[in-house]
Backbone as numpy.savetxt, mean C-alpha at the origin, in Angstrom:
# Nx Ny Nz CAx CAy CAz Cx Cy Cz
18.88 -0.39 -8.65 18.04 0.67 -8.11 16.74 0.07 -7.59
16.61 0.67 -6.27 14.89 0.05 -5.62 14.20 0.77 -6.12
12.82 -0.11 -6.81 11.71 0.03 -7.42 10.72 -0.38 -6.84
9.38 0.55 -6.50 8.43 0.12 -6.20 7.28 0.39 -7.47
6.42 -0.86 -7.78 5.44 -0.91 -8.47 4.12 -1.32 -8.39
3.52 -0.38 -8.11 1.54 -0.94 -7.92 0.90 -0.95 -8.83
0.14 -2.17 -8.67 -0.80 -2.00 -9.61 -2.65 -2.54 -9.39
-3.38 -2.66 -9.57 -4.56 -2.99 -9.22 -5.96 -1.92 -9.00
-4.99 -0.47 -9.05 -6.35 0.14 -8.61 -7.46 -0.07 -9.59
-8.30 1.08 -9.56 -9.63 0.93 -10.68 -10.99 1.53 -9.84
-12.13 1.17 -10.89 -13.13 1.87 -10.07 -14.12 0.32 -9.24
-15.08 0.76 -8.94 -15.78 -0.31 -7.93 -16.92 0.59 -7.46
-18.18 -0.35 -7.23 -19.52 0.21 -7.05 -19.65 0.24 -5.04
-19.88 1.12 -4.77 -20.01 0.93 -3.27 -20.43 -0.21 -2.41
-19.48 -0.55 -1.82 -20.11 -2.42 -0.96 -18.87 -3.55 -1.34
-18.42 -2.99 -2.93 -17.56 -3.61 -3.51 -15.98 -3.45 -2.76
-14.94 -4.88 -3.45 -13.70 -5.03 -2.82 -12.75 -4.73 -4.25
-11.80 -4.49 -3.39 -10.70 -4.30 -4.71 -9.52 -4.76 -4.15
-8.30 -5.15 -4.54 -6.73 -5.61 -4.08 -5.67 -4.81 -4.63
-5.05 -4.64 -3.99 -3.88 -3.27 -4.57 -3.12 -4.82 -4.29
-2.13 -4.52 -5.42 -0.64 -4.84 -5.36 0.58 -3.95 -5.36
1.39 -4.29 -4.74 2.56 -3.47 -5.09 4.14 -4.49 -5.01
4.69 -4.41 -6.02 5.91 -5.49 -5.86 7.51 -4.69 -5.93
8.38 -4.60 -5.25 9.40 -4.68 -5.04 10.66 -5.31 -5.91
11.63 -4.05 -6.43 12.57 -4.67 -7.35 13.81 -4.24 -7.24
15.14 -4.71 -7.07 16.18 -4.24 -7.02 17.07 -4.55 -5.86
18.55 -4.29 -5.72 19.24 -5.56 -5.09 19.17 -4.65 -3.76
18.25 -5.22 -3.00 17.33 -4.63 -1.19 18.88 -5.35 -0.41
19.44 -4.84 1.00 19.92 -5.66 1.43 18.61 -5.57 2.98
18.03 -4.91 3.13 16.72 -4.89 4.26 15.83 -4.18 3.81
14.58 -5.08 4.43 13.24 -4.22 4.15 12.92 -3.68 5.89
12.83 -2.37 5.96 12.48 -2.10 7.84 10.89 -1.97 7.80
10.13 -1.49 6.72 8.74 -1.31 6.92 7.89 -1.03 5.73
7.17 -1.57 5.68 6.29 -1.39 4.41 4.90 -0.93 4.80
3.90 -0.24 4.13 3.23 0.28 4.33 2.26 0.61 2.79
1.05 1.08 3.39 -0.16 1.73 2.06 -0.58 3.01 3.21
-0.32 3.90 1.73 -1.04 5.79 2.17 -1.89 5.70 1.07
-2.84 6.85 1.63 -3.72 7.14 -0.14 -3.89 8.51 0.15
-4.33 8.85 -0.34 -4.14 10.81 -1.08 -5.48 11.05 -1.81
-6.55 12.20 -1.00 -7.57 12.64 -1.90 -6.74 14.44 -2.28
-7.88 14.93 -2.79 -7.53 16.44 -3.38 -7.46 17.07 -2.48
-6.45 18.25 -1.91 -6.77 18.96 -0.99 -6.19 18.29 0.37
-5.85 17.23 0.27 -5.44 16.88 2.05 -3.92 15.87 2.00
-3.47 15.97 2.82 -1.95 15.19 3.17 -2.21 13.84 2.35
-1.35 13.12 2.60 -1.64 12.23 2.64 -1.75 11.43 3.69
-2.28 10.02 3.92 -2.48 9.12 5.16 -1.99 8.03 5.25
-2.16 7.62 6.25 -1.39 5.62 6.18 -2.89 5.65 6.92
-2.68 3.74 6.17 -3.59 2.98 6.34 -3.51 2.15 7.07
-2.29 1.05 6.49 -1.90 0.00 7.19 -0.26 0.41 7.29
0.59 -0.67 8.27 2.13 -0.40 8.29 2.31 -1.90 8.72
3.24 -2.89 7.92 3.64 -4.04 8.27 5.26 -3.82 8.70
6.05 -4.44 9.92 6.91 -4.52 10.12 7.47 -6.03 10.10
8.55 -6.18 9.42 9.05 -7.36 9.84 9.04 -8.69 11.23
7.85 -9.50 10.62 8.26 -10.35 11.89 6.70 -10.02 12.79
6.19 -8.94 12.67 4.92 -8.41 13.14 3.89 -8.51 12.13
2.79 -8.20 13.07 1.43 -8.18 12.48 1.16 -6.85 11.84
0.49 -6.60 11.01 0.00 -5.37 10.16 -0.79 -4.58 11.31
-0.52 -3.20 11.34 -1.01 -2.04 11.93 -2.12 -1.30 11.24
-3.09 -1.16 11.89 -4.13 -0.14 10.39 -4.74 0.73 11.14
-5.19 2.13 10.41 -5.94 3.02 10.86 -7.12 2.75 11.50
-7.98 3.71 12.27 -9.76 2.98 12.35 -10.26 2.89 11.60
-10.19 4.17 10.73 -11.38 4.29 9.31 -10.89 2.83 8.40
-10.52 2.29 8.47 -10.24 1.02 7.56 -10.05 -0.52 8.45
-10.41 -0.40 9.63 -10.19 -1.74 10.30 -11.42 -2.42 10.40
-11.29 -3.88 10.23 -11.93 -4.56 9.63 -12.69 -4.64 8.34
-12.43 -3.68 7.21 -12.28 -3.85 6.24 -11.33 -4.03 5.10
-10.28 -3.26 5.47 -8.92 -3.50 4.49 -8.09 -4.48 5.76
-7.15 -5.19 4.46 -6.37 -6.17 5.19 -5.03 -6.45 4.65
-3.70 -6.07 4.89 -2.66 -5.95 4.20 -1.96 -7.35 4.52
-1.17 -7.40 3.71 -0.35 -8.96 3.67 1.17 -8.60 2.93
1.89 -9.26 2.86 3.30 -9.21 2.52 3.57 -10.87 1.93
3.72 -11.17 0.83 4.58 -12.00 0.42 5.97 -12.24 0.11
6.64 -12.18 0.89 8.17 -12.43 0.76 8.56 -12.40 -0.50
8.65 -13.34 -0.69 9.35 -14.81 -1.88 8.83 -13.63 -2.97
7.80 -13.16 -2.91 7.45 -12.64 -3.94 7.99 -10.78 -4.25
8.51 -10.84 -3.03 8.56 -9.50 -2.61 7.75 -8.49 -3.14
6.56 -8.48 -2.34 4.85 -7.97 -3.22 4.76 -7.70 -1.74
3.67 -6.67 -1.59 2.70 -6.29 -0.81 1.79 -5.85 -1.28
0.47 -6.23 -0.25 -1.19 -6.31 -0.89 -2.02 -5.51 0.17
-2.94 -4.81 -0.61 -4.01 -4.29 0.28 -5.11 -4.60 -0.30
-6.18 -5.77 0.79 -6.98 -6.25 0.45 -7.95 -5.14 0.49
-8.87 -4.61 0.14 -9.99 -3.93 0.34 -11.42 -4.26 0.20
-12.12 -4.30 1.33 -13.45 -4.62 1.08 -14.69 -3.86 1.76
-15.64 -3.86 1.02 -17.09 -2.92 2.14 -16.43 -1.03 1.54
-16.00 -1.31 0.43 -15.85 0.09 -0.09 -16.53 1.38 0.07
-16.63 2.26 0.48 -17.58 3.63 0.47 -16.82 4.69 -0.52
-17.36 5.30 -0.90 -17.08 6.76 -1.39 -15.89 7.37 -0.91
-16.10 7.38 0.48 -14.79 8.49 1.10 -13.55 7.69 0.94
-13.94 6.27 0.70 -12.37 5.57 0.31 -11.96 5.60 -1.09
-12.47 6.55 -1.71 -11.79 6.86 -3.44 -11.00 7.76 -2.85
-9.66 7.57 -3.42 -8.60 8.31 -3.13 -7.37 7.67 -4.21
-6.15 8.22 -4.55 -4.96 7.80 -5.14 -4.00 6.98 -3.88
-3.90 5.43 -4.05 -3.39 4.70 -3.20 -1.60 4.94 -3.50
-1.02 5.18 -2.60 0.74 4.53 -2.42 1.14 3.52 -1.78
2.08 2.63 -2.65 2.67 1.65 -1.37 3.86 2.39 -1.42
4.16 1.79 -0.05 5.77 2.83 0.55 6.66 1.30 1.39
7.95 1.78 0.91 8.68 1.12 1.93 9.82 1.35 2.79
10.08 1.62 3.39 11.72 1.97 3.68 12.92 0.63 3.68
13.51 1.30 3.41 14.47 -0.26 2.26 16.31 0.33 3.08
16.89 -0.64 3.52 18.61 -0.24 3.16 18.63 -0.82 1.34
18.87 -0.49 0.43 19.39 -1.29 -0.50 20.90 -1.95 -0.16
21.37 -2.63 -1.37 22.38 -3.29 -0.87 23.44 -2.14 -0.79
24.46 -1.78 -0.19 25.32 -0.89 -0.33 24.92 0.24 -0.52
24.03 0.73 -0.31 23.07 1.96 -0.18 22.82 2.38 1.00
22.41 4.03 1.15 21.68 4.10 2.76 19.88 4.01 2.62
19.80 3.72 3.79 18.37 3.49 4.10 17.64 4.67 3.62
16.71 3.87 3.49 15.82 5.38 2.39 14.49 5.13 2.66
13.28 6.15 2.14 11.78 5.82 1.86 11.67 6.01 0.38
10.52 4.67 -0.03 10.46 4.44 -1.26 9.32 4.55 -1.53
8.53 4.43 -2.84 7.04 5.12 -3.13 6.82 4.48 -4.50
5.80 4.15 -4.18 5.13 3.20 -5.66 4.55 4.43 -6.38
3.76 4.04 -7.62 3.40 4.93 -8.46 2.06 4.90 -7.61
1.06 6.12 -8.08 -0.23 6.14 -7.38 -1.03 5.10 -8.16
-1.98 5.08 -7.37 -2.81 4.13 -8.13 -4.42 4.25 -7.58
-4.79 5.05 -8.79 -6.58 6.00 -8.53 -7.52 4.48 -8.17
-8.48 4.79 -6.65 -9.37 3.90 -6.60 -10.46 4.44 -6.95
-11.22 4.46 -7.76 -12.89 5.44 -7.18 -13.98 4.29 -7.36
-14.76 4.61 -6.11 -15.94 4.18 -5.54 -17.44 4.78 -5.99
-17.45 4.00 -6.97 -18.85 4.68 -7.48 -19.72 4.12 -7.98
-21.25 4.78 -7.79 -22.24 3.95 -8.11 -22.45 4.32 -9.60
């Protein structure tokens, strides 16, 4: 069974950086896209960044040039670097992926949340 697992959130003083992890478990036969959403009270949720295979990471405005996503293979992990934190970026982070598993159909997958808050 595909498993997604994050971990890293926490709190942080405004200005401050934080790193989400999220790692990947279970017999994948493709990964098509991986991605970070985050979720405040009251509103949808959003994407941030979206990595595709083979491509460069995609990111919103409100987060460009400050967050920076990466993918380690080998490790099958994905990271969201975060830095230059504000307030309005406390929110509950998701990593997401869409996966074929092996002998499975293609699906969207969802890490556990993981609360950031930005506070002085």
């Amino acid at each position: 069974q595909v498993q997604l697992v994050g971990s890293g959130g926490g709190s942080v003083q405004p200005g401050g950086s934080l790193t989400l992890s999220c790692v990947t478990s279970g017999d994948i036969s493709r990964v098509h896209a991986m991605a970070w959403y985050r979720q405040t009270p009251g509103k949808q949720r959003e994407l941030i960044a979206r990595i595709t295979p083979g491509r460069m990471p995609t990111y919103e405005d409100f987060v460009k040039g400050r967050f920076t996503m990466s993918r380690d293979i080998d490790k099958n992990a994905m990271y969201l670097h975060m830095n230059t934190l504000t307030p309005e970026d406390a929110a509950v982070y998701y990593c997401y992926a869409e996966i074929s598993p092996a002998g499975g159909r293609r699906g969207d997958y969802w890490g556990q949340g993981l609360q950031v808050i930005v506070s002085s």
